[in-house]
N, C-alpha and C positions, 0 to 999 in steps of 0.2 A: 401628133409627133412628126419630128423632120422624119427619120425613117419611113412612116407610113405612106405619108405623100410621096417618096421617090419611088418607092418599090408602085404605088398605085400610078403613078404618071408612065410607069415603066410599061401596064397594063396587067400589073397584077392587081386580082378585085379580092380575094381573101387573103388580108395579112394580117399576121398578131404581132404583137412586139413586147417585148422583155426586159425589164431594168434590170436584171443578173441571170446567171446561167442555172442557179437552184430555178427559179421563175418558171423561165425556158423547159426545164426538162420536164415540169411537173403537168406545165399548157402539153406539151411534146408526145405525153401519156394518154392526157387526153379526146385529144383531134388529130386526122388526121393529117399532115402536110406535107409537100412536095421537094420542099426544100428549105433548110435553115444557113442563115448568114447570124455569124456571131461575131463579135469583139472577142479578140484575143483576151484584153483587159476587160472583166467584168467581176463586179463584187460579190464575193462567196463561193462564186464559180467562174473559172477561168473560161475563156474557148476552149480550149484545149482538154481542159477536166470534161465540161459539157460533151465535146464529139468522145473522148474516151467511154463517157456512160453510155452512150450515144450506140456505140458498136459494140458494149456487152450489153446490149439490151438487143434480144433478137425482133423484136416488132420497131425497133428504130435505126438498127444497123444499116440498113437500104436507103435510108435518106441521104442525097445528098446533104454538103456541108462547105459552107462557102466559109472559108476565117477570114476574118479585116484584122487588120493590125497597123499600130502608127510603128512597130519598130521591123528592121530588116534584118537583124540577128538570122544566122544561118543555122544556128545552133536549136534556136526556137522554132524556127522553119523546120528542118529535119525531122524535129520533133512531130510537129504537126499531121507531115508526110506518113511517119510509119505510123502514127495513128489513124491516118485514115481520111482524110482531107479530101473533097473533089480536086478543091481549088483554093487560091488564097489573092490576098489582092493590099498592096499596104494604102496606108492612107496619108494624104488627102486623095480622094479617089470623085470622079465626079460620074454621072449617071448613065453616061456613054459606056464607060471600064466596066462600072457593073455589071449592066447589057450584056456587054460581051463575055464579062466570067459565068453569066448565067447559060448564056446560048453554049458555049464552050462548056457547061458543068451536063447540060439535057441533051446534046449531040452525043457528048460521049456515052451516058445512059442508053441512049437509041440503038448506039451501034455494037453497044454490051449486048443487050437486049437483040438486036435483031442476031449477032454471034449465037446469043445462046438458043435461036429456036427454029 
């Protein structure tokens, strides 16, 4: 899948990948991961729905969550936000932007994390 290959070129070696956000959350249960990037648009489950199970689930609340989306809607955005979002990034987006929503999503984790201890 084009997904796999970008995230692996990126120098990620464990990635899974999901054709809808039911998919995602049920792999999500299963193993553990460091971070998820979802489509806004995905069938049966939106991004948006997925990161909401996402944070009332207390063993998946801590993940980061990266949302893509092809629209710019402010209103969906907002949304996004007070659910709970690292980060977001619209699309067409190319492998550089990722990178950096990623470095940008584990920096701020770090410096959560060194805060809190």
């Amino acid at each position: 899948m084009a997904a796999r290959k970008v995230f692996q070129n990126l120098g990620f070696t464990n990635v899974a990948v999901a054709d809808d956000g039911t998919t995602a959350l049920v792999e999500l249960k299963k193993e553990s991961f460091d971070l998820v990037v979802a489509d806004w648009n995905m069938p049966q489950m939106t991004g948006v729905e997925l990161l909401n199970a996402m944070r009332a689930d207390k063993t998946l609340a801590g993940i980061p969550f990266l949302l893509v989306t092809g629209d710019d809607n402010q209103d969906n955005l907002m949304e996004a936000i007070k659910a709970g979002i690292s980060n977001f990034m619209t699309k067409p987006y190319d492998a550089k932007v990722l990178a950096e929503k990623i470095e940008r999503i584990f920096a701020y984790q770090e410096e959560m994390e060194n805060r809190n201890s």
